[in-house]
C-alpha positions as semicolon CSV with decimal commas, in nm:
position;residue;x (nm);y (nm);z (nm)
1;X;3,425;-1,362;5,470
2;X;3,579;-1,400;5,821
3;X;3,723;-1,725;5,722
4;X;3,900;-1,538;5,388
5;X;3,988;-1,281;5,617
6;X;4,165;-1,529;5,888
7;X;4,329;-1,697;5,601
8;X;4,490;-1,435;5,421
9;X;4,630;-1,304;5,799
10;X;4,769;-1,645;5,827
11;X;4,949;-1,607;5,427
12;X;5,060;-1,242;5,550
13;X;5,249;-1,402;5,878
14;X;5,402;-1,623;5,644
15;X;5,496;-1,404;5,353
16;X;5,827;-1,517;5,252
17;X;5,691;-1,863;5,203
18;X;5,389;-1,748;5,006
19;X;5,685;-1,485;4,760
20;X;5,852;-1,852;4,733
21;X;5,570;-1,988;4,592
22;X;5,487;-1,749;4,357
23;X;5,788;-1,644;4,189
24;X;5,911;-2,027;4,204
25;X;6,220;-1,937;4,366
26;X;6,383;-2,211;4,510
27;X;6,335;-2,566;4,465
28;X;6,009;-2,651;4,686
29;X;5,833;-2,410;4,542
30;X;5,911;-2,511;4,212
31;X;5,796;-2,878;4,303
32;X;5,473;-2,781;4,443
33;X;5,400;-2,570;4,144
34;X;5,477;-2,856;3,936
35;X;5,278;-3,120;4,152
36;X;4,986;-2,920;4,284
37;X;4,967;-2,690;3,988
38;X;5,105;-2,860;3,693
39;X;5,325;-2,547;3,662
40;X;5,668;-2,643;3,547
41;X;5,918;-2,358;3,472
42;X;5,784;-2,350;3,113
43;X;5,445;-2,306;3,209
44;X;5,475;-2,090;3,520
45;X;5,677;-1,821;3,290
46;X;5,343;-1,855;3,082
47;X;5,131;-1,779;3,389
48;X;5,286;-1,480;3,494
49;X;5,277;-1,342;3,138
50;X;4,956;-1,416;3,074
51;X;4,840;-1,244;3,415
52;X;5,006;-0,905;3,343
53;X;4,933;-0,934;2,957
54;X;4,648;-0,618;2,998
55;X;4,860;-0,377;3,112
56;X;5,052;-0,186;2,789
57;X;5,421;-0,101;2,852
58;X;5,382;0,274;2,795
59;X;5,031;0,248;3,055
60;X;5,017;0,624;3,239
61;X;4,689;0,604;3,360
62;X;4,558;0,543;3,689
63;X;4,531;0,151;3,748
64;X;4,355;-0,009;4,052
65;X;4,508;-0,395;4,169
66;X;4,261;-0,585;4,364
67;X;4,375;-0,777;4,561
68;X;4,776;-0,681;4,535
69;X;4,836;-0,954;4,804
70;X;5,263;-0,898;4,915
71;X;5,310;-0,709;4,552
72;X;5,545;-0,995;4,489
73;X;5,449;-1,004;4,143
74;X;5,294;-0,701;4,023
75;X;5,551;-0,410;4,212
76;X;5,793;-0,535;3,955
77;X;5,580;-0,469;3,674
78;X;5,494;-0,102;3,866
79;X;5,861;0,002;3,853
80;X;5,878;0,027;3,459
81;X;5,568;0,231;3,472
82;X;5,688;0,560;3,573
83;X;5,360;0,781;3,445
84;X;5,089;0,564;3,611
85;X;4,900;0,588;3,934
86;X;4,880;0,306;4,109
87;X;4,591;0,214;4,369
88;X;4,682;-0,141;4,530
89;X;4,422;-0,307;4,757
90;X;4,405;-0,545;4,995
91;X;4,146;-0,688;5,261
92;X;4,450;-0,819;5,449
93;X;4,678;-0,553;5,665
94;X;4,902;-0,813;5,682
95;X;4,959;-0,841;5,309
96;X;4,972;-0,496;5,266
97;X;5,237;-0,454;5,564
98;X;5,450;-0,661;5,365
99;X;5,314;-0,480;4,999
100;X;5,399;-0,148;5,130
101;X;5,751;-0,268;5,257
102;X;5,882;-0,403;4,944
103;X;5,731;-0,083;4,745
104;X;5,957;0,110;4,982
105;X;6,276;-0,073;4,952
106;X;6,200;-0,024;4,552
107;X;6,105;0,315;4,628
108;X;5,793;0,314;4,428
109;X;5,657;0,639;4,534
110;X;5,337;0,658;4,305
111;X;5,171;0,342;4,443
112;X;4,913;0,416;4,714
113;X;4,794;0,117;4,949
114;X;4,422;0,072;5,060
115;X;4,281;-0,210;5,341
116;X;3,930;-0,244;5,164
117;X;3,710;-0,492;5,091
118;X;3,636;-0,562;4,681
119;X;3,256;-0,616;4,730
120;X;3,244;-0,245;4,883
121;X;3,558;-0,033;4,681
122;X;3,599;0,290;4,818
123;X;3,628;0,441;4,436
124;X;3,418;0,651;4,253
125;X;3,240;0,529;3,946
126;X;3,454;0,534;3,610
127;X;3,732;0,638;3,823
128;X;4,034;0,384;3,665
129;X;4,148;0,357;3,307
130;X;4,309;-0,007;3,411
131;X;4,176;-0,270;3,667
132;X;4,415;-0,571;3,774
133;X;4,329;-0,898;3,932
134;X;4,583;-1,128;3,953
135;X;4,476;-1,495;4,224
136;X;4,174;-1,283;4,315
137;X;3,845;-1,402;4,206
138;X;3,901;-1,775;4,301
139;X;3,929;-1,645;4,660
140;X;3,681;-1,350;4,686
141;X;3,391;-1,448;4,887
142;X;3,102;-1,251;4,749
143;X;3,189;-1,290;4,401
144;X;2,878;-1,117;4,219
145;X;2,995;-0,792;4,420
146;X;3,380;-0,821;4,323
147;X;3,231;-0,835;3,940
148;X;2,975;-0,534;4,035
149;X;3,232;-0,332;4,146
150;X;3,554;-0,415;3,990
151;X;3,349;-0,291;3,690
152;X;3,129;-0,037;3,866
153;X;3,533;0,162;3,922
154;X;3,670;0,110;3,558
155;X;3,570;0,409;3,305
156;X;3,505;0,376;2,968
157;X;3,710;0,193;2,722
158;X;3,970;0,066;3,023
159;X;4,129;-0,264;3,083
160;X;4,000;-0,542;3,289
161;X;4,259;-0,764;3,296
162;X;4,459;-1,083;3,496
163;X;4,410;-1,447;3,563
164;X;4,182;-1,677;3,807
165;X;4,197;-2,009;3,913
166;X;3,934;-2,227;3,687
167;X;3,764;-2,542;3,750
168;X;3,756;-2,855;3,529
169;X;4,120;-2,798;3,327
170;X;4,319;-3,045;3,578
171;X;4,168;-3,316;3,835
172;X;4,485;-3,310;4,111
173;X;4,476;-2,938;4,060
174;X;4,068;-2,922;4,170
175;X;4,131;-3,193;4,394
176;X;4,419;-2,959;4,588
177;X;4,150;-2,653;4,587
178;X;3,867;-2,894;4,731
179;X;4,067;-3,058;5,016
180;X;4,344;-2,804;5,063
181;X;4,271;-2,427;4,970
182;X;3,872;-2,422;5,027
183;X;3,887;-2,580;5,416
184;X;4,165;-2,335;5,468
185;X;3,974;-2,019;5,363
186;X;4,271;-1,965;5,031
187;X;3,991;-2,038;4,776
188;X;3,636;-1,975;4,763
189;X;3,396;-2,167;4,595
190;X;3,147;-2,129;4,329
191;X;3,486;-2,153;4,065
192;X;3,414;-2,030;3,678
193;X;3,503;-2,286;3,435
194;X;3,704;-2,157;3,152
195;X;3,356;-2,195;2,903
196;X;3,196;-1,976;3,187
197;X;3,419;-1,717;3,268
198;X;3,435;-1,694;2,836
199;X;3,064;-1,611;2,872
200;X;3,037;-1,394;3,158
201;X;3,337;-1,149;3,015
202;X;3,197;-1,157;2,666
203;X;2,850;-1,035;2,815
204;X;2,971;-0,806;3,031
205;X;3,259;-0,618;2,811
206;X;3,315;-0,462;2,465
207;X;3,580;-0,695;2,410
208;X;3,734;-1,025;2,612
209;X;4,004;-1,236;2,505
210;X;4,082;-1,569;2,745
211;X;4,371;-1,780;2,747
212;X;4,427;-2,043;3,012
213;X;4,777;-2,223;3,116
214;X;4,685;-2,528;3,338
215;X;4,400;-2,431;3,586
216;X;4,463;-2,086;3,576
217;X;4,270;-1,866;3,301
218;X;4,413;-1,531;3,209
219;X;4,178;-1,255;3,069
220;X;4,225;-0,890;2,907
221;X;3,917;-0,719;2,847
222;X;3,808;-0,378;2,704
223;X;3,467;-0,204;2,880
């Protein structure tokens, strides 16, 4: 965990590189994507709708985002939803230095930030009618707790819902995470295949539907 922990400092000191990365936005990001993630423009559209495709446009409930990293990608999505209440977590400060910034500068005042640690969620049971993980279980280091309480916090008939980083769908793409992200502390290993993670939701929720672009595997699921 301390290794995640000094990892995700490191990807909080360098923010603006990381936002590059993820929302493709100049041209070496959009070459690693395509080389390390067989993500070309196509695809990486694909990615970030399949991530977000769990939370309805007319949501008003109160939604929890574990981890919400810089907010890069899901603040957008937070400004069209003007009746929700947002809880974003992070286990980095640095992250959520950055996540709080850019929520102020879009002055998203309904989105409350929390340092906390997804194996130990300081949330009552039932508590959210939405859960979001976008990039989050690849790199969470006790993973049986994440799924314990991720689901322990979401009530009744909510939505479990984002995308993960599966193994077996592209060899340079599990090469990158064995060599690159795991010695780094960005990824976290035992990885759910996409027949796996199929299983696991299935069992665990009324309802799970899977889709995968590339390595990356997005779910929406209904407890």
């Amino acid at each position: 965990m301390r290794k995640i922990s000094d990892a995700y400092q490191i990807v909080g000191r360098l923010s603006k590189f990381f936002d590059r990365m993820m929302t493709a936005a100049d041209l070496p990001s959009r070459l690693a994507l395509k080389i390390f993630w067989s993500l070309d423009a196509a695809a990486h559209q694909k990615f970030l709708a399949q991530a977000f495709a769990g939370i309805p446009k007319d949501f008003s409930g109160r939604l929890l985002e574990v981890p919400v990293g810089t907010g890069v990608l899901s603040l957008p999505v937070y400004q069209k939803l003007g009746g929700a209440e947002i809880f974003c977590v992070d286990y980095s400060d640095k992250m959520l230095d950055v996540a709080k910034a850019r929520a102020a500068q879009m002055n998203l005042r309904g989105v409350k930030f929390f340092q906390a640690d997804v194996a130990h969620l300081p949330f009552a049971e039932n508590f959210f009618d939405a859960v979001l993980s976008v990039n989050g279980f690849h790199a969470f280091g006790d993973k049986d707790a994440a799924w314990a309480e991720t689901y322990r916090v979401l009530g009744g008939g909510g939505i479990f819902c984002g995308c993960m980083y599966v193994k077996g769908e592209n060899r340079r793409t599990d090469f990158f995470v064995e060599k690159f992200c795991e010695p780094r502390g960005f990824f976290s290993p035992p990885y759910e295949s996409l027949t796996s993670l199929q299983k696991k939701l299935r069992e665990r929720f009324a309802r799970a539907e899977v889709t995968r672009v590339e390595s990356f595997a997005g779910f929406v699921c209904t407890k």
